[in-house]
N, C-alpha and C positions, 0 to 999 in steps of 0.2 A: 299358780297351781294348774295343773294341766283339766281341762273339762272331761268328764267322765259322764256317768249315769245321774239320772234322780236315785235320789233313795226307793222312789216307789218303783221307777223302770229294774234298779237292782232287785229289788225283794220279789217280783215277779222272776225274772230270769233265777234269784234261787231256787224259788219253788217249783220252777219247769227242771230246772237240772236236779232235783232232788226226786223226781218220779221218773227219767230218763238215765240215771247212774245206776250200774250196779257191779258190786267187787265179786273176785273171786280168790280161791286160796287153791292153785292148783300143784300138780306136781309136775319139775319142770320137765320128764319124762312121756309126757302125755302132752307137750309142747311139740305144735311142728312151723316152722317160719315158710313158707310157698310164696314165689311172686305170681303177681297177679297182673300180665301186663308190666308196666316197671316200678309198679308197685307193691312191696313185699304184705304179704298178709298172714296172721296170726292162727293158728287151729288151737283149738282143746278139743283135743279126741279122748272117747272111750276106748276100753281095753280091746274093743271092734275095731276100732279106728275108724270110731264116727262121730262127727261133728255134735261134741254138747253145746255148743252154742255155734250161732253163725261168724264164719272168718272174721277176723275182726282188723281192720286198716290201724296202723301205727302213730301218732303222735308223735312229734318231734324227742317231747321230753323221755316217753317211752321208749324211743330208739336210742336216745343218750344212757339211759339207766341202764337197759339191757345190756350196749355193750360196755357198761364200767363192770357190770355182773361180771360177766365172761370174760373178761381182762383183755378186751379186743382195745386197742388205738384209737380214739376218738378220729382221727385225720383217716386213719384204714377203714374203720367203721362208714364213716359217711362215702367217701369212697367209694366201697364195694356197694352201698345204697344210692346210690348215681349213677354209678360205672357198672357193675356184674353186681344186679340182684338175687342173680343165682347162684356165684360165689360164696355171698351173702350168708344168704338163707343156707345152703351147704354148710358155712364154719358153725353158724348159730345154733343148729340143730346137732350135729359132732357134740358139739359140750352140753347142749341139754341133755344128750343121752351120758355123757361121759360123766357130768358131777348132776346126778338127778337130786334133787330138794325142793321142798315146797315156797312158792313166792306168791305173792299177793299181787293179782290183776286185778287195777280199777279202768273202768268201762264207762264211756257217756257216747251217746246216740250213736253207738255202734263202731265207738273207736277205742283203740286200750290208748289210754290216756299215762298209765305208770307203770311201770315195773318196779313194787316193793319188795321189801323182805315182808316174813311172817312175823317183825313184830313191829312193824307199822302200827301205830295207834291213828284208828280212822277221827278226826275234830274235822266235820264237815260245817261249810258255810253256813248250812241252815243251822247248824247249834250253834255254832258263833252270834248267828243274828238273832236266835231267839234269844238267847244271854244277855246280849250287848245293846240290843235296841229299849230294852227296857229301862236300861242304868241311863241312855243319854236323853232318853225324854224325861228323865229327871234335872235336867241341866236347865235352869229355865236362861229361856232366850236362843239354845245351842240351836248351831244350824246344820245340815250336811251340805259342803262345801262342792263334794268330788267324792263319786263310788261307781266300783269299778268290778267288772269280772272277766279278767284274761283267761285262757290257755293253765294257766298253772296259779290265781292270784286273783283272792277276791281284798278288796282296798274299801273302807270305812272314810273318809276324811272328814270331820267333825270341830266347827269354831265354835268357841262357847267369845262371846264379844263383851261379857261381864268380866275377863280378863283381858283390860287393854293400858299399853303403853306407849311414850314417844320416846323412839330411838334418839332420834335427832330433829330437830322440827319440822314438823310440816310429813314427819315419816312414821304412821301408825301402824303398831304390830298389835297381834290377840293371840290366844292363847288356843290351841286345841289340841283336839288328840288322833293319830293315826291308828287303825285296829288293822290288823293281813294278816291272812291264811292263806297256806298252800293246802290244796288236795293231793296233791302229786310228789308231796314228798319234797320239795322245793324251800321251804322254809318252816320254821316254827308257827305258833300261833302267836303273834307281836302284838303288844300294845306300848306306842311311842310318844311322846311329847309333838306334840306339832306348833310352830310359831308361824300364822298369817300376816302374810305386810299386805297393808289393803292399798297401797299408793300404785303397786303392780298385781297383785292377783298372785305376789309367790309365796307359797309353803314351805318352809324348811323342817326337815324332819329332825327331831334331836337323838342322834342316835344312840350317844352316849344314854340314855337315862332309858333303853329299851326295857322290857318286860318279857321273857318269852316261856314259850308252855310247846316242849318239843312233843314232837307226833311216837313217843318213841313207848312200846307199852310189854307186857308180856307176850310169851312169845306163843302164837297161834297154830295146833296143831292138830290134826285128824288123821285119822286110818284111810281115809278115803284119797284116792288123787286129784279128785276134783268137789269143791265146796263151796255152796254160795249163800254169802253172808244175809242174816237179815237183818231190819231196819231197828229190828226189835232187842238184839240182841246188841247192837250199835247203842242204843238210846240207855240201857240198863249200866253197859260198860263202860262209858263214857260220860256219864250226869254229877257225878261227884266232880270229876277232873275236870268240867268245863264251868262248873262251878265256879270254884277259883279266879277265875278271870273276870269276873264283876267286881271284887273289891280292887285289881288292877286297872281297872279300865275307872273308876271311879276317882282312884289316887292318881292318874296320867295326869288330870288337868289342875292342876297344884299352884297355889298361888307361889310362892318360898319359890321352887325350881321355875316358875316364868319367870319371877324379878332375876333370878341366876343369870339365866339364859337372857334377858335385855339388858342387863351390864356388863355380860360378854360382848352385845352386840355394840355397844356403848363404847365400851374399851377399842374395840377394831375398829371403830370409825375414825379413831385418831392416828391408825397405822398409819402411815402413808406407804403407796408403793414405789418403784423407784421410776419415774416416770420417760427416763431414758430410752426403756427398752419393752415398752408394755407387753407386747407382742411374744419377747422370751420370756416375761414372767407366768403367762397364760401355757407356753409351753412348756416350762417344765409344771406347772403345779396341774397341769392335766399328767404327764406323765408319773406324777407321787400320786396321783389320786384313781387313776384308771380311767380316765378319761379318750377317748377316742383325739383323733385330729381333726376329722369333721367337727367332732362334736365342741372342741378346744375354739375353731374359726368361728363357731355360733357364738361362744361366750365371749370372747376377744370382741364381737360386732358390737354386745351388747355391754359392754364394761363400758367400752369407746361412747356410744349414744347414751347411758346414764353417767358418764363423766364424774364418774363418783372410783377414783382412783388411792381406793382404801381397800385395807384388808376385806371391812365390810361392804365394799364396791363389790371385790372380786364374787365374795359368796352370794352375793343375790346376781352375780349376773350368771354365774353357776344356775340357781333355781331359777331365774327368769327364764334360762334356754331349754330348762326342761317342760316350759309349755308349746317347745315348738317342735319335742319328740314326738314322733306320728305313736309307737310301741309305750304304752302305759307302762307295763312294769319298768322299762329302761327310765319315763318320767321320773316316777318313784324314786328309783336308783339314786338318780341326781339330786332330786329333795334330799337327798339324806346326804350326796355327797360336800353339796353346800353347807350344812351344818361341820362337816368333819373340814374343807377349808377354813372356815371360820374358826374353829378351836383347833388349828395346825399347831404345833409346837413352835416356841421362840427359835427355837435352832434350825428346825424345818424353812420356817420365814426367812431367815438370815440368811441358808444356804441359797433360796429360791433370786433373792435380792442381787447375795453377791455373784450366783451363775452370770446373772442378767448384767452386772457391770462389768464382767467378766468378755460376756459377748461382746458389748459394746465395746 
């Protein structure tokens, strides 16, 4: 599992980001895009056309949202944000005038961090952790393993080691639970199954047995163009719905679906793979799985130096090589992609096998 925060470095960095955020509900009329240098920047002007807040610098994920809004090209979007910012800013501002409606700007340390719709339901980090922190100090013995707060992605990782088992001998796994949140509109509120192998340090996320609580709520509106949300109004609209997710975060760490999940893991170790052609098995099951090629020569290193040339070979050297992504969420990702190798379909496996004797 890849190293992250302490629990306690995390729960500080929430609480700085929870007095440094603030959303707004504006109209996208009262939107102007200006580059600034070659970097494009934000207005919310009044009906003067004067700055309600100070410009505000872009976020990657912000610039992805906006132009899926505007039905701009992802490839032309980035593009004209490279190449002619003033292009840019030109097409963006055209359509904010041309389909004007109200969208939801979230803001941290002076950067728009998303561009939502108006019915974004705001489930911020700090209500997750005040929910969530409570149910696992009920776990006696639970540890937090790995926590984490990206760009778009706060990550909980949690062992409870009073669920343990031997895969095979000499190879101990535990049982815990993953919690993530997106702020930016990037994902649900998740709580997953997590399985620790303590022999390596890797996480597997089970993704199949997910939990999620979408951000998605009625729809928010005002007579005003411009509207800024309070903390107050967040905590009253949001306390029942975040509720919910304590008796989920609760039922994650389940005896019944661990033994599950170690006699899947039990069962792969007797795959074998076809040891011909290792090299094409790793590439096509990186291309069925979204795997990069980089990322396919890290795992191929490590399948090769744990010589463990089983189904359940391939999947941990999958999560082994997500502790050597530098980008956390991409980590993440793989945690969870190694679980979905591991429970590939018989036919999937067959197909991957006979490409590979195929090459050969």
């Amino acid at each position: 599992m890849k190293a992250g925060l302490t629990i306690q470095e995390m729960s500080k960095e929430i609480l700085r980001q929870s007095q440094a955020k603030t959303d707004y509900l504006v109209n996208t009329a009262n939107l102007r895009m200006e580059p600034w240098g070659n970097e494009p920047m934000l207005r919310v002007l009044d009906a003067n056309g004067r700055d309600q807040v100070e410009p505000l610098t872009m976020k990657q994920t912000a610039h992805q949202q906006l132009g899926a809004y505007l039905d701009i090209p992802r490839k032309y979007y980035d593009r004209m944000l490279q190449q002619e910012p003033d292009l840019l800013a030109h097409n963006v501002n055209h359509w904010f005038q041309k389909q004007p409606e109200q969208r939801m700007i979230r803001t941290i340390d002076g950067h728009a961090r998303a561009f939502l719709s108006n019915r974004y339901r705001r489930i911020d980090n700090l209500d997750i952790a005040k929910v969530t922190l409570p149910i696992i100090a009920e776990m006696p013995d639970a540890r937090y393993e790995s926590c984490q707060i990206t760009d778009d992605y706060m990550y909980i990782k949690v062992v409870n080691p009073r669920l343990t088992a031997e895969v095979v001998p000499g190879d101990i796994v535990q049982a815990g639970v993953v919690i993530s949140n997106s702020e930016t509109g990037l994902g649900a509120v998740t709580i997953q199954p997590l399985i620790y192998r303590l022999v390596c340090s890797n996480g597997m996320v089970v993704n199949a047995a997910k939990a999620r609580r979408n951000h998605v709520g009625r729809v928010t509106t005002t007579d005003d163009n411009f509207f800024l949300y309070s903390q107050e109004t967040l905590a009253a609209d949001d306390h029942a719905f975040i509720l919910k997710i304590q008796d989920t975060v609760r039922a994650a760490v389940d005896e019944a679906r661990f033994a599950q999940v170690v006699n899947k893991m039990r069962e792969t170790s007797e795959i074998k793979l076809d040891t011909s052609n290792i090299p094409g098995i790793v590439k096509m099951a990186s291309s069925s799985f979204g795997i990069t090629e980089p990322e396919g020569d890290g795992i191929l290193q490590h399948l090769i130096e744990g010589k463990d040339y089983t189904l359940y070979g391939l999947a941990n050297a999958v999560t082994r090589y997500s502790q050597d992504v530098e980008d956390y969420d991409r980590a993440s990702k793989l945690e969870e992609i190694g679980y979905s190798v591991l429970t590939m379909s018989p036919d999937l496996f067959r197909a991957i096998n006979k490409v590979t004797r195929m090459a050969a």
